[in-house]
C-alpha angles and dihedrals in degrees: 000000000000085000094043088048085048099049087043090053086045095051098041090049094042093058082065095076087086102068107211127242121285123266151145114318113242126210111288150152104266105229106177124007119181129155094346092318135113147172120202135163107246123179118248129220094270091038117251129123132266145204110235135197102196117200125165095334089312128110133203111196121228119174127356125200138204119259089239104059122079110234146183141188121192157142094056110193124170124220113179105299100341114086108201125203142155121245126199126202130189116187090173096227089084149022100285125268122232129208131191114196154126143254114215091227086199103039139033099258122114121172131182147179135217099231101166123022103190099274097305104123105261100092137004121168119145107257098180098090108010128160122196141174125197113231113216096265095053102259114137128221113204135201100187105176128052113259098267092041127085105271146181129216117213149191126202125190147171108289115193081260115098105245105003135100130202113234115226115190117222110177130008103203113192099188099034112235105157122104109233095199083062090061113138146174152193147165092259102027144024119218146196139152128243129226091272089050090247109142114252101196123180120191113237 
């Protein structure tokens, strides 16, 4: 049953990566406005919720979830054109899921990573304090962990599968140590500083 509630969170998050058609913007909670843009969670007919991109009185629609599973979406950050966030999803059935992603605000393109699966083994990267920065090509560094906390340093990248992106560990640092406000990258290196303020780079 907990593999069956997993594959049913991933499923439903993945058929996101196909923004729907504008329309008209229903009523909803605002939950990041930046530049005439917003994204807000709206109800749909059958309702549920959904995830919406606002622009001039018109929505696309990004990701919709059940009425019965507790949800959030936070830590917005823009990037360009890419707008990252985390989502977290409770089924209930079993310990929440956390994503960590991007919208394309322009196009229609939207990629995300399972970063924490709820302690079984997949993903585990600390998301309760993450920092992240988006590279030009869309591919995502991540600090999860505070500075004095056991942390993991992470880089997330396009897989052949649409939406989704592989998640590739690159330092497992058990007494903390980065600095997550130092958190670079680029299209050939990821980047961080240490405690001592030394430069800690990893090709990509």
């Amino acid at each position: 049953m907990r593999a069956l509630a997993e594959a049913g969170i991933a499923a439903a998050v993945l058929a996101a990566a196909s923004p729907a058609s504008a329309r008209a913007c229903p009523h909803g909670r605002t939950l990041w406005r930046h530049d005439g843009l917003r994204m807000l969670a709206g109800p749909t007919g059958g309702g549920n919720t959904q995830l919406l991109l606002a622009r001039g009185g018109r929505c696309s629609a990004y990701d919709e979830r059940s009425a019965k599973e507790h949800w959030r979406w936070r830590a917005f950050h823009r990037t360009g054109s890419r707008l990252g966030y985390v989502f977290e999803a409770d089924s209930g059935r079993a310990a929440p899921a956390f994503y960590l992603g991007w919208i394309d605000v322009r196009r229609p393109r939207a990629r995300r990573a399972l970063i924490d699966d709820g302690g079984h083994g997949r993903s585990d990267i600390p998301v309760d304090r993450l920092a992240y920065r988006i590279a030009p090509d869309g591919a995502i560094a991540v600090i999860g962990g505070g500075r004095s906390e056991h942390q993991k340093v992470a880089l997330l990248e396009a897989s052949p599968f649409a939406g989704e992106m592989s998640v590739r560990l690159l330092f497992d640092l058990r007494h903390g140590g980065a600095v997550p406000s130092s958190l670079r990258i680029t299209r050939d290196e990821v980047s961080f500083r240490d405690g001592s303020g030394s430069l800690v780079t990893v090709w990509r």
